[in-house]
Backbone atoms as SQL, in Angstrom:
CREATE TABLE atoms (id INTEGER PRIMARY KEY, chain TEXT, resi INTEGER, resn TEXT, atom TEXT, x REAL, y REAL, z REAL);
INSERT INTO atoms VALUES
  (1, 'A', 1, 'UNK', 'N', -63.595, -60.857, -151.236),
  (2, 'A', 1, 'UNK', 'CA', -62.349, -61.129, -150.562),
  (3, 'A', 1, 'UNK', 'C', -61.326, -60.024, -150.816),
  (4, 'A', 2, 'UNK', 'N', -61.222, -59.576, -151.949),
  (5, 'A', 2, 'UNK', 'CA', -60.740, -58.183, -152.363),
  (6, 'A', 2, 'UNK', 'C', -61.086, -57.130, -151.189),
  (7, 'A', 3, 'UNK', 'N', -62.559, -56.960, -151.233),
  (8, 'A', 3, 'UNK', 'CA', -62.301, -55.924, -150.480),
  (9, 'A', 3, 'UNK', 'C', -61.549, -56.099, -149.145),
  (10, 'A', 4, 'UNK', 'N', -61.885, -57.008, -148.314),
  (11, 'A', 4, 'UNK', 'CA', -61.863, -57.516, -147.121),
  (12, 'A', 4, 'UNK', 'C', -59.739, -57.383, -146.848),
  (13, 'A', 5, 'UNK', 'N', -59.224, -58.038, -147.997),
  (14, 'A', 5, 'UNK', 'CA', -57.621, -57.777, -148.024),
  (15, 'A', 5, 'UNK', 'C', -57.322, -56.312, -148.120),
  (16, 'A', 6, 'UNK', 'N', -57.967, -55.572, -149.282),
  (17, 'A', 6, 'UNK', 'CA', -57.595, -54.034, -149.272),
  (18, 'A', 6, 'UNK', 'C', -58.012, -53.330, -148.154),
  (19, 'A', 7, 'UNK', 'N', -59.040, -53.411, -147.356),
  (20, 'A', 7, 'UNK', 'CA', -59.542, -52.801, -146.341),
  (21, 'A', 7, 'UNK', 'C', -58.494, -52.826, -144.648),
  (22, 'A', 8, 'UNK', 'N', -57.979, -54.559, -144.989),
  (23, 'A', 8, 'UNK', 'CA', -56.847, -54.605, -143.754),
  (24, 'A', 8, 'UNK', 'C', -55.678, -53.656, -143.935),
  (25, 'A', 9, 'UNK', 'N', -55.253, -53.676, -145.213),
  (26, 'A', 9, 'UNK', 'CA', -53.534, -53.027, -145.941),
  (27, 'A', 9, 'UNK', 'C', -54.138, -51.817, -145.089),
  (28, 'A', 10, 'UNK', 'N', -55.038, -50.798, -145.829),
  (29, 'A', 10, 'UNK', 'CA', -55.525, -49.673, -145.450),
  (30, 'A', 10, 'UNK', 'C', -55.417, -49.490, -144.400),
  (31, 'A', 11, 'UNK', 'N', -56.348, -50.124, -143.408),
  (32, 'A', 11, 'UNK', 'CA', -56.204, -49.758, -141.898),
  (33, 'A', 11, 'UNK', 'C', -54.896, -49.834, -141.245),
  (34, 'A', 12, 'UNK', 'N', -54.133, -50.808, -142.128),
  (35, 'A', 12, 'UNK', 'CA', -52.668, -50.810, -141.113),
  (36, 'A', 12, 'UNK', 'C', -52.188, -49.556, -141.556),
  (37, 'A', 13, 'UNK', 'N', -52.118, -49.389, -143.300),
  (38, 'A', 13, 'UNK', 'CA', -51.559, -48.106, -143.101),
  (39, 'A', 13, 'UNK', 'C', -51.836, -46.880, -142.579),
  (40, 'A', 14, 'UNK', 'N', -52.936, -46.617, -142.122),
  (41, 'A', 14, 'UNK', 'CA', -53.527, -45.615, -141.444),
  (42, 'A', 14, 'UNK', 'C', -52.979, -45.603, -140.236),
  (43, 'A', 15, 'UNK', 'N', -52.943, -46.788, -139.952),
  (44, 'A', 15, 'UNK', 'CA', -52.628, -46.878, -138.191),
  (45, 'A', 15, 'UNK', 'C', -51.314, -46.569, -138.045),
  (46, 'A', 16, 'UNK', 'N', -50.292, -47.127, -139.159),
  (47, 'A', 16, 'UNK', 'CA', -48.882, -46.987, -139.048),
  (48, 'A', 16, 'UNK', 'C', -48.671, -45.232, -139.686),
  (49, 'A', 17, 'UNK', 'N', -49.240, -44.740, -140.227),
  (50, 'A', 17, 'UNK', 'CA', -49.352, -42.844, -140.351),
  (51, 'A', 17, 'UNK', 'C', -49.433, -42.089, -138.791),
  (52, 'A', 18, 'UNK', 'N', -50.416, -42.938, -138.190),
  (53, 'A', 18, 'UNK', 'CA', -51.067, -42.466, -136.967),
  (54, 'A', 18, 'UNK', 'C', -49.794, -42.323, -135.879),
  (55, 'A', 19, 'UNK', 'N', -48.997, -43.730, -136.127),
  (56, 'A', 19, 'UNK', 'CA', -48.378, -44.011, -134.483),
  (57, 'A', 19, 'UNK', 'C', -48.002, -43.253, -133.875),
  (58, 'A', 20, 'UNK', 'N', -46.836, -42.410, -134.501),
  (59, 'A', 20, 'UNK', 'CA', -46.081, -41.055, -134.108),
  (60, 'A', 20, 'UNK', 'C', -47.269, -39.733, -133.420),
  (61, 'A', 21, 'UNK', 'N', -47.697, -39.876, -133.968),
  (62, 'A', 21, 'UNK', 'CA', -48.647, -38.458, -133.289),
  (63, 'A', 21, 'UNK', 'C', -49.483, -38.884, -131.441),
  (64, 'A', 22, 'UNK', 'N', -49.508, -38.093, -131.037),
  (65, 'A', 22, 'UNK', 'CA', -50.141, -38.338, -129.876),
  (66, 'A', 22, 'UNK', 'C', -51.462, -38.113, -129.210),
  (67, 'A', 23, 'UNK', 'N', -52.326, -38.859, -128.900),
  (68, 'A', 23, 'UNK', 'CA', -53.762, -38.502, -128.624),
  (69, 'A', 23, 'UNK', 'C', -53.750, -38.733, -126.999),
  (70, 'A', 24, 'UNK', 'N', -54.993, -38.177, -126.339),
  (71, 'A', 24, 'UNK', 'CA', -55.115, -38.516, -125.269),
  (72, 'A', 24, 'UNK', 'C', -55.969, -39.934, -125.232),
  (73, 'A', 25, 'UNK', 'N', -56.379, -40.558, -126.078),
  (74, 'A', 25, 'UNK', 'CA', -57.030, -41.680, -126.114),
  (75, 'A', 25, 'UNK', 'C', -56.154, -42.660, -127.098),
  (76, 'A', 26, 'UNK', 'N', -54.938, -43.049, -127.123),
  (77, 'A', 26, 'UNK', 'CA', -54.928, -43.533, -128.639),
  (78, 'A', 26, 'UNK', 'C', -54.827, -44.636, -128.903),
  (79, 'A', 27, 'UNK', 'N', -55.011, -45.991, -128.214),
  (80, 'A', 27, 'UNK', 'CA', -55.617, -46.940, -128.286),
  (81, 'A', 27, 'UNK', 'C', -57.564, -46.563, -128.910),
  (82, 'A', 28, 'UNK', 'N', -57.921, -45.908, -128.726),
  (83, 'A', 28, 'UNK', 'CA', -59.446, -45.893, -129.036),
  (84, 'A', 28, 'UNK', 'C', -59.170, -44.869, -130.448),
  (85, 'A', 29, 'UNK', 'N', -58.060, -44.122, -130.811),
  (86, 'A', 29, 'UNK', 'CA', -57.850, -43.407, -132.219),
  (87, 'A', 29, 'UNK', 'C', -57.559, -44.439, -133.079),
  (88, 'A', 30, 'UNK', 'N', -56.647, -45.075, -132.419),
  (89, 'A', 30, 'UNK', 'CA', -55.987, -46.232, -133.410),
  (90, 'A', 30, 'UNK', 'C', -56.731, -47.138, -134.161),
  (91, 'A', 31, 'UNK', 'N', -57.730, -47.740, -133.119),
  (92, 'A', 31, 'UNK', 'CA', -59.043, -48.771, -133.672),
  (93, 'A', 31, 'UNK', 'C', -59.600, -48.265, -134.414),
  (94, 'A', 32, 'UNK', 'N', -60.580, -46.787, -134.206),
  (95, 'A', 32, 'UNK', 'CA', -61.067, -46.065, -134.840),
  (96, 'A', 32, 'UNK', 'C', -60.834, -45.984, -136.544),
  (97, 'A', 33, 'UNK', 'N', -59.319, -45.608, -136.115),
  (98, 'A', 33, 'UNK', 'CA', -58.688, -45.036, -137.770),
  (99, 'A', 33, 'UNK', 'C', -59.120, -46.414, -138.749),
  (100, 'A', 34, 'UNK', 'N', -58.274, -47.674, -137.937),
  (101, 'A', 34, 'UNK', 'CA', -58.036, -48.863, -138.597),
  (102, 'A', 34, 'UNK', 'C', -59.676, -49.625, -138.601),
  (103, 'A', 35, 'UNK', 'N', -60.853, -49.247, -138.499),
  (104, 'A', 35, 'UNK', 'CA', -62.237, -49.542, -138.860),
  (105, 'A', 35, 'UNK', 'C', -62.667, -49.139, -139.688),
  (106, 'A', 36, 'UNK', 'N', -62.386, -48.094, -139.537),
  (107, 'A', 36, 'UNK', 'CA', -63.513, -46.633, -140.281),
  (108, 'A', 36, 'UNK', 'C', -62.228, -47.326, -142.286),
  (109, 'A', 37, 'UNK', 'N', -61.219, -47.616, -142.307),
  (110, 'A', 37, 'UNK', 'CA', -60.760, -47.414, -143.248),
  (111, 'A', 37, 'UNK', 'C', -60.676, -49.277, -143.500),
  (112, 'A', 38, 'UNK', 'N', -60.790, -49.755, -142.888),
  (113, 'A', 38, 'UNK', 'CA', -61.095, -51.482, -143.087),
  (114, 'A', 38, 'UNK', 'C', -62.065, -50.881, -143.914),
  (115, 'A', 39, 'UNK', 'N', -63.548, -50.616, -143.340),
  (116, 'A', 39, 'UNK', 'CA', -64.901, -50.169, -143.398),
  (117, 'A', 39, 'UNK', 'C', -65.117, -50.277, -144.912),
  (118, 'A', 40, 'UNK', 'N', -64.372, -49.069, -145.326),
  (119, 'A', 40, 'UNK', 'CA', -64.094, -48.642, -146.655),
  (120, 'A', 40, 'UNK', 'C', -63.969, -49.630, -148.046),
  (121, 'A', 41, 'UNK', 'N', -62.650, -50.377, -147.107),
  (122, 'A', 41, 'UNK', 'CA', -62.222, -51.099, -148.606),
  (123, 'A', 41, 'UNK', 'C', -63.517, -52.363, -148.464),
  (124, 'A', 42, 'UNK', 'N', -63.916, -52.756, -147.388),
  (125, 'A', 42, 'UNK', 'CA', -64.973, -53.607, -147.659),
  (126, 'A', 42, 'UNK', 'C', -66.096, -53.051, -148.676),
  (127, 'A', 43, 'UNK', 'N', -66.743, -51.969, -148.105),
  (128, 'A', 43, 'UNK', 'CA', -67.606, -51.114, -148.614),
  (129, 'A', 43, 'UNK', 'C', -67.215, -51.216, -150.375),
  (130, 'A', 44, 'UNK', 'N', -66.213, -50.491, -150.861),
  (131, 'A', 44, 'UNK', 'CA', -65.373, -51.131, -152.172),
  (132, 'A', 44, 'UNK', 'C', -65.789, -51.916, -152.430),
  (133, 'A', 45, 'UNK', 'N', -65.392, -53.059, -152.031),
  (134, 'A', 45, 'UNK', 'CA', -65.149, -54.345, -152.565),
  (135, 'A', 45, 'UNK', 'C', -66.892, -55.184, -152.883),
  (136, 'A', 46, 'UNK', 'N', -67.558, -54.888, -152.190),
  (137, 'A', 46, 'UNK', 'CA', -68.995, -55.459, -152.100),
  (138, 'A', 46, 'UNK', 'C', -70.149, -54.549, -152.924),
  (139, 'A', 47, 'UNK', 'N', -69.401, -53.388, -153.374),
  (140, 'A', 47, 'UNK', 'CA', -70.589, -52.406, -154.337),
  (141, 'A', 47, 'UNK', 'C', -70.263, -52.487, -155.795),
  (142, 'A', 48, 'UNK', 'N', -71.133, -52.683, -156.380),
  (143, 'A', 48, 'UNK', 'CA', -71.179, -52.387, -157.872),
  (144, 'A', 48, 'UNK', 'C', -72.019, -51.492, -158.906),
  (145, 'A', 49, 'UNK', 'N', -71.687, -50.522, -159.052),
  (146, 'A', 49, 'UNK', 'CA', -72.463, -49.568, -158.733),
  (147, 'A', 49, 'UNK', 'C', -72.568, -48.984, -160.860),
  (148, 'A', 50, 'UNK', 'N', -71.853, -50.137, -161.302),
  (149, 'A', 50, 'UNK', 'CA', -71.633, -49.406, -163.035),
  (150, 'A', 50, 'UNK', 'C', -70.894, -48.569, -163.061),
  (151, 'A', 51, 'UNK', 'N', -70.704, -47.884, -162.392),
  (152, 'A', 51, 'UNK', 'CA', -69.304, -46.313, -162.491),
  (153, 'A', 51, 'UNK', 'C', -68.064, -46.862, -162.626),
  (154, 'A', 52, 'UNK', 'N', -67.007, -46.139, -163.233),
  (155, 'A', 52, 'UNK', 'CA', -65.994, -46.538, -163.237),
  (156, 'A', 52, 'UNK', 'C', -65.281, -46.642, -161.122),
  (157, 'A', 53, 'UNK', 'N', -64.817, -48.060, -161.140),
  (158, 'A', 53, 'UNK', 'CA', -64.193, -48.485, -159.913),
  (159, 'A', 53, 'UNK', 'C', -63.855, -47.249, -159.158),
  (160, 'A', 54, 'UNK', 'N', -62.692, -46.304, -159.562),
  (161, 'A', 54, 'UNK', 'CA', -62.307, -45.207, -158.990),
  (162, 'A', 54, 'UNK', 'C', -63.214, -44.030, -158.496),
  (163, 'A', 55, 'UNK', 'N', -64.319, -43.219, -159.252),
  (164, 'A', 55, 'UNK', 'CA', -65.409, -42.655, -158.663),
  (165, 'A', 55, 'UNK', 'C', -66.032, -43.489, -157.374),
  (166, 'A', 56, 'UNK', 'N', -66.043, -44.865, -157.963),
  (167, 'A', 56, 'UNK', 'CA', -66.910, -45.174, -156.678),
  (168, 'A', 56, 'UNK', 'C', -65.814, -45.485, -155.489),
  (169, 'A', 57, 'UNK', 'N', -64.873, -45.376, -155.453),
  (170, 'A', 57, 'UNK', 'CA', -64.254, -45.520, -154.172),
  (171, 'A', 57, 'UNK', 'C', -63.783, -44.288, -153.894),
  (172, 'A', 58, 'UNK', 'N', -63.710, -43.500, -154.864),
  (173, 'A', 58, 'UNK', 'CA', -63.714, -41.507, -154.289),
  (174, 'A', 58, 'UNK', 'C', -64.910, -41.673, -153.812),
  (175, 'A', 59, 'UNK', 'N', -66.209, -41.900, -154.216),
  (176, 'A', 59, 'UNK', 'CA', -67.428, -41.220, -153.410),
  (177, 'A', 59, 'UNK', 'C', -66.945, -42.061, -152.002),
  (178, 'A', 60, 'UNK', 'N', -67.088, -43.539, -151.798),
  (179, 'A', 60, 'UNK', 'CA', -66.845, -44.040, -150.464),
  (180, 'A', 60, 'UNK', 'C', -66.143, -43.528, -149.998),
  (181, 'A', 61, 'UNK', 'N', -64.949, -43.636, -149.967),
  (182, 'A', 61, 'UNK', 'CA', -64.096, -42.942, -149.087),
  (183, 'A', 61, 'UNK', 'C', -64.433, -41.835, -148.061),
  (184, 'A', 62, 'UNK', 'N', -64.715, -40.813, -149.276),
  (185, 'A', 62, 'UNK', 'CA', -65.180, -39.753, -149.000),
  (186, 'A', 62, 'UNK', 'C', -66.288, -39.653, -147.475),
  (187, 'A', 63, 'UNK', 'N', -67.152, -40.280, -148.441),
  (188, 'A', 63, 'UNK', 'CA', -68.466, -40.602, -147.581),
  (189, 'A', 63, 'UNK', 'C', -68.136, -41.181, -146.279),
  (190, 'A', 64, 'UNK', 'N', -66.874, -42.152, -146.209),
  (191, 'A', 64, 'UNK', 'CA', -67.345, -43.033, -144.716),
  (192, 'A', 64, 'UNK', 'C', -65.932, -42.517, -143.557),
  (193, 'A', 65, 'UNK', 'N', -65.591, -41.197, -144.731),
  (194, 'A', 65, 'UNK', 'CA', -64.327, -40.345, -143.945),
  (195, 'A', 65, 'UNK', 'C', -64.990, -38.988, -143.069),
  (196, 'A', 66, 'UNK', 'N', -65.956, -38.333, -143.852),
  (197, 'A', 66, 'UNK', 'CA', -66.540, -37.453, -143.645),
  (198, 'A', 66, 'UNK', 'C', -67.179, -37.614, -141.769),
  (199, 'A', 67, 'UNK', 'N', -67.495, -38.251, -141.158),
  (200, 'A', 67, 'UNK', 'CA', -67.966, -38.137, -139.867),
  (201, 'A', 67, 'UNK', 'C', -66.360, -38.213, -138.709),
  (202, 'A', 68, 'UNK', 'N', -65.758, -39.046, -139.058),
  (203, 'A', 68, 'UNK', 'CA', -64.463, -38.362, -138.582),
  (204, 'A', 68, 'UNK', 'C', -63.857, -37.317, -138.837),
  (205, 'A', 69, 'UNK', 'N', -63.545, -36.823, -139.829),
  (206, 'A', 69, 'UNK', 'CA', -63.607, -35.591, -140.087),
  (207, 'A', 69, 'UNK', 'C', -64.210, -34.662, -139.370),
  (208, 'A', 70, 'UNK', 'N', -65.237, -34.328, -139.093),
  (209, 'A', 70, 'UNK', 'CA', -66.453, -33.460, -138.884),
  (210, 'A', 70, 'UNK', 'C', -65.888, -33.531, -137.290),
  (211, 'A', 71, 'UNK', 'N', -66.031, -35.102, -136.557),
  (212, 'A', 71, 'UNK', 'CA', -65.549, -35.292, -135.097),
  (213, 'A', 71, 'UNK', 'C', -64.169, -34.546, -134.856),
  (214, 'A', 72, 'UNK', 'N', -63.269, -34.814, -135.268),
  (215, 'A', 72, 'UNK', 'CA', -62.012, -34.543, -135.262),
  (216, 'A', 72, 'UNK', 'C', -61.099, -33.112, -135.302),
  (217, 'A', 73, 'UNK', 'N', -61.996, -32.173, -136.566),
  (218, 'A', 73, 'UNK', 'CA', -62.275, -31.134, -137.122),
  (219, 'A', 73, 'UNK', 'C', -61.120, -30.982, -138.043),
  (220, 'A', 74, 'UNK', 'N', -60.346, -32.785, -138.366),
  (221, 'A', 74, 'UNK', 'CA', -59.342, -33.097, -138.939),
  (222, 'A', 74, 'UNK', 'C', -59.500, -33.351, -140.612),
  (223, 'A', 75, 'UNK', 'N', -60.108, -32.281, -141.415),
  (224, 'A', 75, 'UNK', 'CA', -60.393, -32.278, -142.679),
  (225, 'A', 75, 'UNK', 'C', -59.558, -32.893, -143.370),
  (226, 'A', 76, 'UNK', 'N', -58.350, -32.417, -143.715),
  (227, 'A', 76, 'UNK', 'CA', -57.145, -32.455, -144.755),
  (228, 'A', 76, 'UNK', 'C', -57.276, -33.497, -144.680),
  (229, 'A', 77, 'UNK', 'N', -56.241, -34.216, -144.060),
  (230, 'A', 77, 'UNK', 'CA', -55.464, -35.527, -143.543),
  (231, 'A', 77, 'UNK', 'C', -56.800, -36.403, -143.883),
  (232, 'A', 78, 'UNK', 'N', -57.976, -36.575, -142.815),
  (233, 'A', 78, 'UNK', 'CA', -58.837, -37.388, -142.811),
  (234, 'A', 78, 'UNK', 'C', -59.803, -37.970, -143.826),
  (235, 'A', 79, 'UNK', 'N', -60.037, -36.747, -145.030),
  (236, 'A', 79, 'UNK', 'CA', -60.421, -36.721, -146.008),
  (237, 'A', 79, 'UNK', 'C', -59.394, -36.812, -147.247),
  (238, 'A', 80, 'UNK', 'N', -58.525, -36.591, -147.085),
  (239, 'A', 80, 'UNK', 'CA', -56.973, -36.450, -148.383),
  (240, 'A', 80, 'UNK', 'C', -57.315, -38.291, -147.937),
  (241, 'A', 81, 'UNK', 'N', -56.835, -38.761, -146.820),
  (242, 'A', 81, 'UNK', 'CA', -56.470, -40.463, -146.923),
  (243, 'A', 81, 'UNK', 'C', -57.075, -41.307, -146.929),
  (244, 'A', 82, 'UNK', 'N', -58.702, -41.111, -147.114),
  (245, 'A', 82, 'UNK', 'CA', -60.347, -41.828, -147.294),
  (246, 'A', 82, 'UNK', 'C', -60.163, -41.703, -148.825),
  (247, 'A', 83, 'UNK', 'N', -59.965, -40.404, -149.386),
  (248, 'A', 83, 'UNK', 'CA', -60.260, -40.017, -150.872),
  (249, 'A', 83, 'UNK', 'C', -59.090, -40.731, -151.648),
  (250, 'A', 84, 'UNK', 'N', -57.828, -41.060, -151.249),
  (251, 'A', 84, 'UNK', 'CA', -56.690, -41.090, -151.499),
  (252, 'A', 84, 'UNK', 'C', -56.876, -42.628, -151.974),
  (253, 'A', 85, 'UNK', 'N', -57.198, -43.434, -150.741),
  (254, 'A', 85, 'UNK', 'CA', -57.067, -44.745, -150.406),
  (255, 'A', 85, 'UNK', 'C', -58.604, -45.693, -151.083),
  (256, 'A', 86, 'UNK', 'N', -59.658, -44.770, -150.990),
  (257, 'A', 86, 'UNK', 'CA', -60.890, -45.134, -151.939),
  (258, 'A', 86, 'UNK', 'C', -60.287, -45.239, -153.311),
  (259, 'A', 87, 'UNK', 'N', -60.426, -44.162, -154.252),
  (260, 'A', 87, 'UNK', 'CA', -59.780, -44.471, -155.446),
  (261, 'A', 87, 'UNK', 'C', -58.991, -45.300, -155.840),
  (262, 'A', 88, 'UNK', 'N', -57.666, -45.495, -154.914),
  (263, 'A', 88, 'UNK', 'CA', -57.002, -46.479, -154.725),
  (264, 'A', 88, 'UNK', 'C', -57.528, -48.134, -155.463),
  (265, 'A', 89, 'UNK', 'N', -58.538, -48.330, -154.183),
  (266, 'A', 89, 'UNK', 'CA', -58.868, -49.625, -153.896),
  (267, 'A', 89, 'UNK', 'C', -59.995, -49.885, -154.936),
  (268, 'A', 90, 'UNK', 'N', -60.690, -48.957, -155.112),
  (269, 'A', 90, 'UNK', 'CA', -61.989, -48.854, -155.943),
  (270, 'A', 90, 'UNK', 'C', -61.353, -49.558, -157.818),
  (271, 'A', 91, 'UNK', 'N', -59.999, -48.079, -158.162),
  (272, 'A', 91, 'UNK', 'CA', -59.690, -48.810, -159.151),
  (273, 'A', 91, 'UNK', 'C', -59.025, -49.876, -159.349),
  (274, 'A', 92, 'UNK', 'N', -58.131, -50.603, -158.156),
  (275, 'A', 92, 'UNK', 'CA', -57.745, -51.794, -158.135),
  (276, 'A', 92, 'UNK', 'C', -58.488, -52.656, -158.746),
  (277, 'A', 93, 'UNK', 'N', -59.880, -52.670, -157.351),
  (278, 'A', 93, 'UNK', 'CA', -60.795, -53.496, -157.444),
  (279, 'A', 93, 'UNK', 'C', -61.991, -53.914, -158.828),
  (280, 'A', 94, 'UNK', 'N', -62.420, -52.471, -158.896),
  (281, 'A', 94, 'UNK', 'CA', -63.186, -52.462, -160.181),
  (282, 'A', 94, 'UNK', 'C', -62.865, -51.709, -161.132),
  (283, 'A', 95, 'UNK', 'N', -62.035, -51.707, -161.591),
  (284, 'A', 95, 'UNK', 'CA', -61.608, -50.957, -162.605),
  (285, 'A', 95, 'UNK', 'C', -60.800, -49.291, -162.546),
  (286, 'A', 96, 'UNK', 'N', -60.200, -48.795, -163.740),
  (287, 'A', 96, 'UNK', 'CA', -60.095, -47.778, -163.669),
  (288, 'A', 96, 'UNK', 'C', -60.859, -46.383, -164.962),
  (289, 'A', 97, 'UNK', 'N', -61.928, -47.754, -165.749),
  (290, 'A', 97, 'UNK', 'CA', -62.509, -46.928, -166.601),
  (291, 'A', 97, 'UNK', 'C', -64.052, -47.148, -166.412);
């Protein structure tokens, strides 16, 4: 249930980073952003992996940021707020040691 709450916060905040900027699609950016980063904190919330909480939500993040990224050719941003927001949720969730 953790993850499932951290994964909504996330996507809104992603989406509410997003609004201001302009896409030619951005109803289909918007969903996008706010999945791919739901995605995440679920992903979080349902792995247990023995590592300290924070690695494992840097690797997720990372990991389920990386194909937008790559699409986008939007590194920084896309990867800074997967990596940012994993750790985040990871050490919330499972720890920070």
């Amino acid at each position: 249930m953790a993850g499932f709450i951290a994964g909504v916060l996330f996507g809104l905040i992603s989406v509410g980073v997003m609004l201001p900027m302009s896409f030619a699609e951005k109803r289909a950016a918007l969903t996008a952003a706010f999945l791919n980063r739901f995605g995440i904190g679920v992903v979080i919330g349902c792995v247990e992996l023995g590592r300290p909480g924070w690695l494992v939500g840097l690797a997720f993040g990372l990991l389920l940021s990386a194909p937008s990224a790559l699409i986008t050719r939007a590194y920084a941003p896309i990867l800074g707020l997967g990596s940012v927001g994993g750790v985040l949720i990871g050490g919330l969730i499972h720890g920070w040691s």
